[in-house]
TIRONU-957938 format. One record per residue (C-alpha): chain; x, y, z. Coordinates in steps of 0.001 Angstrom, whole numbers, m for minus. Layout:
# residues N
> A | X | Y | Z
...
# end
This chain:
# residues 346
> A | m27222 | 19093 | m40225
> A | m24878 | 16043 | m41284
> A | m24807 | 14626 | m37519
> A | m28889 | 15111 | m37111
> A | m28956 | 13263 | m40377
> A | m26123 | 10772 | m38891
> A | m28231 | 10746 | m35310
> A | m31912 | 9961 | m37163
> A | m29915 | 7516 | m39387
> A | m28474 | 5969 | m36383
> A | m31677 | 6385 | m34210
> A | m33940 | 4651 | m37199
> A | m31347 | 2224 | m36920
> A | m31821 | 1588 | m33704
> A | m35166 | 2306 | m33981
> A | m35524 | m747 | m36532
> A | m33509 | m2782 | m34607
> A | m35888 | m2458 | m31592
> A | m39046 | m3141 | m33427
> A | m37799 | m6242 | m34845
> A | m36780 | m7451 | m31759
> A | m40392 | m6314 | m30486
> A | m41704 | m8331 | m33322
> A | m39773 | m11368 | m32644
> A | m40407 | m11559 | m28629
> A | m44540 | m10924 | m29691
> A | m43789 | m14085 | m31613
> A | m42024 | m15822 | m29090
> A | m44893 | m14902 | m27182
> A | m48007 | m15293 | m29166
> A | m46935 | m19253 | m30445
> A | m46705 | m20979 | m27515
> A | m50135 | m18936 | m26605
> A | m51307 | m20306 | m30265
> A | m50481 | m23989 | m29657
> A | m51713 | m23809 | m25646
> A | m55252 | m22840 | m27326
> A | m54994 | m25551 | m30023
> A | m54110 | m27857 | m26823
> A | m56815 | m27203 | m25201
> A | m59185 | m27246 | m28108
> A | m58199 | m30551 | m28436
> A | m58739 | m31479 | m24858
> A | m62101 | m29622 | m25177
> A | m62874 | m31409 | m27781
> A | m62150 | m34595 | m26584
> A | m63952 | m34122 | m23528
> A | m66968 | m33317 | m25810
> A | m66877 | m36491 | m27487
> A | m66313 | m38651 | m24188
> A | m70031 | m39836 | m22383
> A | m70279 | m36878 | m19283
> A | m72444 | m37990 | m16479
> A | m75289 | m36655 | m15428
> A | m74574 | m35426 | m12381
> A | m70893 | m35891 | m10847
> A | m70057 | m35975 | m7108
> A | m70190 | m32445 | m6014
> A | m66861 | m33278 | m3879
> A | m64686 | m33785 | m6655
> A | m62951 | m30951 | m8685
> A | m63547 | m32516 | m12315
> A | m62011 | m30757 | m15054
> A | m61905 | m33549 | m17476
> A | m64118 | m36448 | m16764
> A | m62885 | m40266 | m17426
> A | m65005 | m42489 | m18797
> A | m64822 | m45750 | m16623
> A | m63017 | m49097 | m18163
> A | m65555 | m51485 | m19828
> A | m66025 | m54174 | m17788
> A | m64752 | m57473 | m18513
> A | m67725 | m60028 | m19147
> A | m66738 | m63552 | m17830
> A | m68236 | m65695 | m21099
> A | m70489 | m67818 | m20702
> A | m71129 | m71315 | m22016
> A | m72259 | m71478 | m25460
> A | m74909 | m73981 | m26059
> A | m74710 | m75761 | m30106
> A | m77863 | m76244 | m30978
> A | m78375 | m79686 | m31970
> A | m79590 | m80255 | m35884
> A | m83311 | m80854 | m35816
> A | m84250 | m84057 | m38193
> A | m85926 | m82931 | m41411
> A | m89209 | m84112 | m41466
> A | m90166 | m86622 | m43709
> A | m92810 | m86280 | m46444
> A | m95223 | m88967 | m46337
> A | m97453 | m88852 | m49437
> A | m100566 | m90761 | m49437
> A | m102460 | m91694 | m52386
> A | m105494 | m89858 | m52387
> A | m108352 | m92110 | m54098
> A | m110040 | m90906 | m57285
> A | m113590 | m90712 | m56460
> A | m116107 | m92887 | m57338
> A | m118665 | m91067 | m59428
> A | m122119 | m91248 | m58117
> A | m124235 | m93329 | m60358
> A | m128069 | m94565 | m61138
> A | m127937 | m97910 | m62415
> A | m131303 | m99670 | m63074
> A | m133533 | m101319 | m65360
> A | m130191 | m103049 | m66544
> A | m128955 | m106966 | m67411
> A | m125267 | m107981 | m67762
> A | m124142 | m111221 | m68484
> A | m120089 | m111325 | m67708
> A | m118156 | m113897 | m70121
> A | m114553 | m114798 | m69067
> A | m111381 | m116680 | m70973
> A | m110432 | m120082 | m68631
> A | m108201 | m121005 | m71260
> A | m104554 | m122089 | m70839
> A | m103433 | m118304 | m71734
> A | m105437 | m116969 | m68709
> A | m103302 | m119535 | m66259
> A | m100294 | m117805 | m66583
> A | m98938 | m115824 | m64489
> A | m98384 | m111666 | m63912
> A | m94947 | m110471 | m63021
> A | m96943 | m110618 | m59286
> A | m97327 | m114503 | m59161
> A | m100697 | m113977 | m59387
> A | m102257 | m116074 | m63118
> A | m104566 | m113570 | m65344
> A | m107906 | m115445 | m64004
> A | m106877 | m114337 | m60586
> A | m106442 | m110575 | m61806
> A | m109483 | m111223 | m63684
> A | m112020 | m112248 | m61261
> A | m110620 | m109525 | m58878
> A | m111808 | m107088 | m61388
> A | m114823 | m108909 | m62112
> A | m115443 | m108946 | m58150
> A | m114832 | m104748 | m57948
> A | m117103 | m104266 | m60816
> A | m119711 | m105767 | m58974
> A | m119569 | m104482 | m55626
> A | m119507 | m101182 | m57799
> A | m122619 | m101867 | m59918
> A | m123845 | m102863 | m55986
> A | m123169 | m99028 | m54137
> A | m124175 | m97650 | m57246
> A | m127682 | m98890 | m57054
> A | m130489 | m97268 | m55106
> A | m132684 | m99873 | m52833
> A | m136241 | m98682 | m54735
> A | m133757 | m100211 | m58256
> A | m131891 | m103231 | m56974
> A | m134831 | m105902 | m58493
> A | m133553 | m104271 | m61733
> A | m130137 | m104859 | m62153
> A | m128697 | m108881 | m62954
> A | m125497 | m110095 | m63690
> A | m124816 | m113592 | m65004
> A | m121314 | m115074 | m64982
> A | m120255 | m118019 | m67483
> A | m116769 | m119221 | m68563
> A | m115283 | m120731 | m71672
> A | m112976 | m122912 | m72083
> A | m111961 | m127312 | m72263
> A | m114305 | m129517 | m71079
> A | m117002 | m126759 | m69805
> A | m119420 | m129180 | m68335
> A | m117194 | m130183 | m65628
> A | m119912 | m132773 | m64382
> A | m119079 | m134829 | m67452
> A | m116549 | m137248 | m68365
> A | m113667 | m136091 | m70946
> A | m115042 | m138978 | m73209
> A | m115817 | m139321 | m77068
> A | m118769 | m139512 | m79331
> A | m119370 | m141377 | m82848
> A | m119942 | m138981 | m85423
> A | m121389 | m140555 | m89022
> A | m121778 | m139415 | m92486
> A | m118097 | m137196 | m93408
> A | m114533 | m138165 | m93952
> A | m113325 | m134283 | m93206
> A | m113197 | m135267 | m89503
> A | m112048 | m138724 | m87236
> A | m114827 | m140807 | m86535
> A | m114279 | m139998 | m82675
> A | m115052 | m136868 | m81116
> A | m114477 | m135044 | m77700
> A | m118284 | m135364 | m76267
> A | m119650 | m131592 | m77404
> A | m120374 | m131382 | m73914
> A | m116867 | m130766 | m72892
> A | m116284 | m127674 | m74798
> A | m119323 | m126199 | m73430
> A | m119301 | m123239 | m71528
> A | m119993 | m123319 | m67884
> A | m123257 | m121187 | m66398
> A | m121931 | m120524 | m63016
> A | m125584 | m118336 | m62462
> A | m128226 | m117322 | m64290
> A | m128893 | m113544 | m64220
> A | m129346 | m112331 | m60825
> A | m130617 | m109684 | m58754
> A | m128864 | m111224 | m55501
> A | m124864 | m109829 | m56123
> A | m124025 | m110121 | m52408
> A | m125343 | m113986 | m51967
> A | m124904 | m115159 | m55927
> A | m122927 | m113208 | m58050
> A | m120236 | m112596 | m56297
> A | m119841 | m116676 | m55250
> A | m120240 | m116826 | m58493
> A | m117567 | m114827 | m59887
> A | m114955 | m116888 | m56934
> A | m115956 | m120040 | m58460
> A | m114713 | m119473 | m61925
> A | m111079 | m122066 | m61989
> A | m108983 | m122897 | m64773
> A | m109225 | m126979 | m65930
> A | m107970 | m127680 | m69190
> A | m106580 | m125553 | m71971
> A | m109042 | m124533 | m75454
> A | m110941 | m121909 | m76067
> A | m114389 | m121351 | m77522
> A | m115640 | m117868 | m77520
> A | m118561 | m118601 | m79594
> A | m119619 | m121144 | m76309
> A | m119081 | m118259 | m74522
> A | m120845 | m115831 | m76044
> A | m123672 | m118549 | m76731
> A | m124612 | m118904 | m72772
> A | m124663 | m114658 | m72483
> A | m126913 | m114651 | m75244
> A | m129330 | m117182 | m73831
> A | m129229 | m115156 | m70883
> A | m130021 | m111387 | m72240
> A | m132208 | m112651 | m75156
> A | m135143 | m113545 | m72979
> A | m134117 | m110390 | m70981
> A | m136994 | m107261 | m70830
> A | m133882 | m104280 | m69575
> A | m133975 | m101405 | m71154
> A | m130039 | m102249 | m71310
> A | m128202 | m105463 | m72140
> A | m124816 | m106163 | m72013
> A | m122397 | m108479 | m72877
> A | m119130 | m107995 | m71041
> A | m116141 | m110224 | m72575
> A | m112765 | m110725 | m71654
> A | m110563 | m112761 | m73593
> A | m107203 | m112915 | m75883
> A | m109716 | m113539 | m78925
> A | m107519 | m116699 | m79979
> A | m110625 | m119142 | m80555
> A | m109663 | m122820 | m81442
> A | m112697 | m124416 | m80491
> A | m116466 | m124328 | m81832
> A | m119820 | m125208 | m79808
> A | m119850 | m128803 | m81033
> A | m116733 | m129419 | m80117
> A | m114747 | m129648 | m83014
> A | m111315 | m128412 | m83688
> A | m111369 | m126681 | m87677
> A | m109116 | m124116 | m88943
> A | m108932 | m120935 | m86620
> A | m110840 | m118801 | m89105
> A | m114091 | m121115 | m88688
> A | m113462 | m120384 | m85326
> A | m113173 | m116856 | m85486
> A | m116356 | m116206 | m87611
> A | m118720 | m118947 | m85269
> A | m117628 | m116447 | m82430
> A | m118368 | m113036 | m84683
> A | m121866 | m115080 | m85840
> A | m122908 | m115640 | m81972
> A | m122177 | m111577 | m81555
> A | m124153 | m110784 | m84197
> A | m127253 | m112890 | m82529
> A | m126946 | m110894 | m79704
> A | m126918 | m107105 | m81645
> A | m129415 | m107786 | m83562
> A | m132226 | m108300 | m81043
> A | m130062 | m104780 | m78927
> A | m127558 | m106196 | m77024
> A | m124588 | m104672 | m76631
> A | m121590 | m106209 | m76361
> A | m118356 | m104907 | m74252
> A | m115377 | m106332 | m75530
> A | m111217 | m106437 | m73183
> A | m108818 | m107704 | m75175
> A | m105654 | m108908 | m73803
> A | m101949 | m110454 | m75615
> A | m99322 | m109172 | m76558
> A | m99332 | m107791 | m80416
> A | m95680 | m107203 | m80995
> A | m94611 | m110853 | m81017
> A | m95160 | m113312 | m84328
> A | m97026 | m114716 | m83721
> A | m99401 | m112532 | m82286
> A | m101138 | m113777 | m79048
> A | m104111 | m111748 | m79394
> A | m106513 | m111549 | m82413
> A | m107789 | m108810 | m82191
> A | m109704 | m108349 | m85390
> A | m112112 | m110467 | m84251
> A | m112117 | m109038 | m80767
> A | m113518 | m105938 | m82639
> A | m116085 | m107827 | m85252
> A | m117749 | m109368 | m81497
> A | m117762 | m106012 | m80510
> A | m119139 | m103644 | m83366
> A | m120991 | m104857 | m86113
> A | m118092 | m102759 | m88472
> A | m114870 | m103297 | m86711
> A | m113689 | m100364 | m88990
> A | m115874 | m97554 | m87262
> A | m113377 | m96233 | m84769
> A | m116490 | m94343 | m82814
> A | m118121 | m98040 | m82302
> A | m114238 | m99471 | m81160
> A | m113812 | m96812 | m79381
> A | m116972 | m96982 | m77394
> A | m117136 | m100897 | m76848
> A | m113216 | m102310 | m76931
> A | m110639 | m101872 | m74824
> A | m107032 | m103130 | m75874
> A | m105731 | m104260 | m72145
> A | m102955 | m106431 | m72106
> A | m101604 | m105906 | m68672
> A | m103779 | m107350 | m65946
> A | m103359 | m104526 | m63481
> A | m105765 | m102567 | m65904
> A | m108810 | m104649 | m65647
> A | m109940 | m103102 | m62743
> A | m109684 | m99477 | m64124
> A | m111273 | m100751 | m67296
> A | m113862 | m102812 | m66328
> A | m114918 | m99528 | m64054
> A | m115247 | m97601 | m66959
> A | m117878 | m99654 | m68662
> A | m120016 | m99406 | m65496
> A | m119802 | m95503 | m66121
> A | m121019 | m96245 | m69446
> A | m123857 | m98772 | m68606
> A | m125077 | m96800 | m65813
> A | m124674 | m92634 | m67196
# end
């Protein structure tokens, strides 16, 4: 019973012994079967991911199918592009246009300053009566296109000037005056400091107004508004418009009255205010541009009386507003004297 014991013992043993070393040749045997299928997973797989053709010569034996090399592309010459010029913005001023308008049944009588003040010159070279008489010129080429043919017969214009020696046909001479001490016994002839008529109201602005207008000059320095303003009214008062208007231009700095004489400025002032007040009474209106400079002492403008010519109370800012027009750079005559043609003719 001991040996059987001893033989089983020895045979389990044994026994053991064999099935371990069946164990470890099924190991030896089933890794290197393991890692040949990983291998050729991997090769399966790779082939899987690699571009198959279509169709593959039917007289090869392809297991595993190459992909063919890339080719190598021979570059080519790379042309810059050359910068294209940014185009430049011209910009035009586009014209503000001229409102249509009806002007008729209407008499202006245009006044200009030929004083000394009026021959100086704009930062342009060009003097104020230049700039003026441009403007002067525009307005009435625009009172002109503005007119129908059936109403032409109905609008004048009349141009006069002020200044020195007015009746340039005359000689700068000297008169006897009698009966006062406040003055020298000699006199500049009245007829000096007249204001010049260059034409009478007319319906003609092509062939007389506008000649007119060019004929205006600067001769000697002085300045009578009231002369002025005298020749405009004997113009309009005799006039049957429905509208009459006195257009002035002028730094308002009167030295000068209609007879000639020379008093203090505030005689002057008022004579010039006096001859507006003619005018309004009988319904003509009177347009007033005002040019100087106010900011230097002393002032070159008075402009007080620039407003008493134009409204009747130089204190009601609708009147001032409506009829004067503080301008003192030339290049805003045109603009301005435009914009009482909108009024005259709305």
């Amino acid at each position: 019973m001991q040996l059987i014991k001893k033989y089983f013992n020895g045979q389990t043993l044994k026994l053991a012994g064999l099935i371990g070393l069946l164990f470890l040749g099924a190991g030896v045997l089933i890794i290197p079967s393991i890692m040949e299928s990983q291998q050729n997973l991997s090769v399966q797989r790779s082939k899987a991911a690699e571009p198959v053709p279509s169709s593959p010569p039917a007289s090869c034996d392809v297991r595993f199918i190459v992909s063919e090399a890339t080719p190598i592309l021979t570059p080519t010459t790379i042309i810059t592009p050359t910068e294209m010029p940014t185009p430049t913005l011209v910009l035009t001023s586009i014209p503000t246009p001229t409102p249509v308008l009806n002007c008729k049944n209407l008499d202006i009588a245009l006044v200009v300053d030929r004083s000394s003040t009026m021959n100086s010159s704009e930062t342009d070279g060009r003097t104020k009566l230049a700039w003026a008489k441009e403007a002067m010129r525009i307005f009435v080429e625009s009172l002109r296109d503005n007119t129908s043919p059936t109403s032409q017969s109905t609008v004048r214009v009349s141009v006069d000037s002020f200044g020195r020696r007015g009746n340039k046909d005359l000689p700068e001479d000297s008169v006897l005056r009698l009966g006062t001490l406040l003055y020298p016994t000699n006199v500049p002839d009245p007829n000096d400091y007249n204001s010049i008529l260059h034409t009478p109201l007319s319906s003609d602005l092509n062939g007389v107004v506008l000649p007119a207008i060019s004929s205006v000059n600067y001769i000697l320095p002085g300045t009578c508004i009231q002369c002025g303003l005298y020749l405009a009214n004997e113009q309009l008062l005799a006039s049957t418009a429905d509208r009459r208007a006195v257009i002035l231009l002028s730094d308002g700095m009167s030295n000068k009255v209609w007879n000639g004489d020379n008093p203090h400025s505030s005689i002057c002032y008022q004579a010039a205010v006096d001859q507006a007040n003619i005018g309004r009474v009988n319904g003509i209106e009177f347009k007033v541009l005002g040019y100087g400079k106010r900011d230097q002492s002393p002032a070159q403008i008075e402009e007080t009386t620039l407003k008493r010519i134009a409204c009747a109370d130089p204190n009601d800012t609708t009147c001032v507003n409506n009829n004067y027009a503080y301008k003192p750079n030339a290049y805003d005559w045109v603009s301005a004297y435009l914009t009482i043609l909108n009024d005259l003719c709305k």
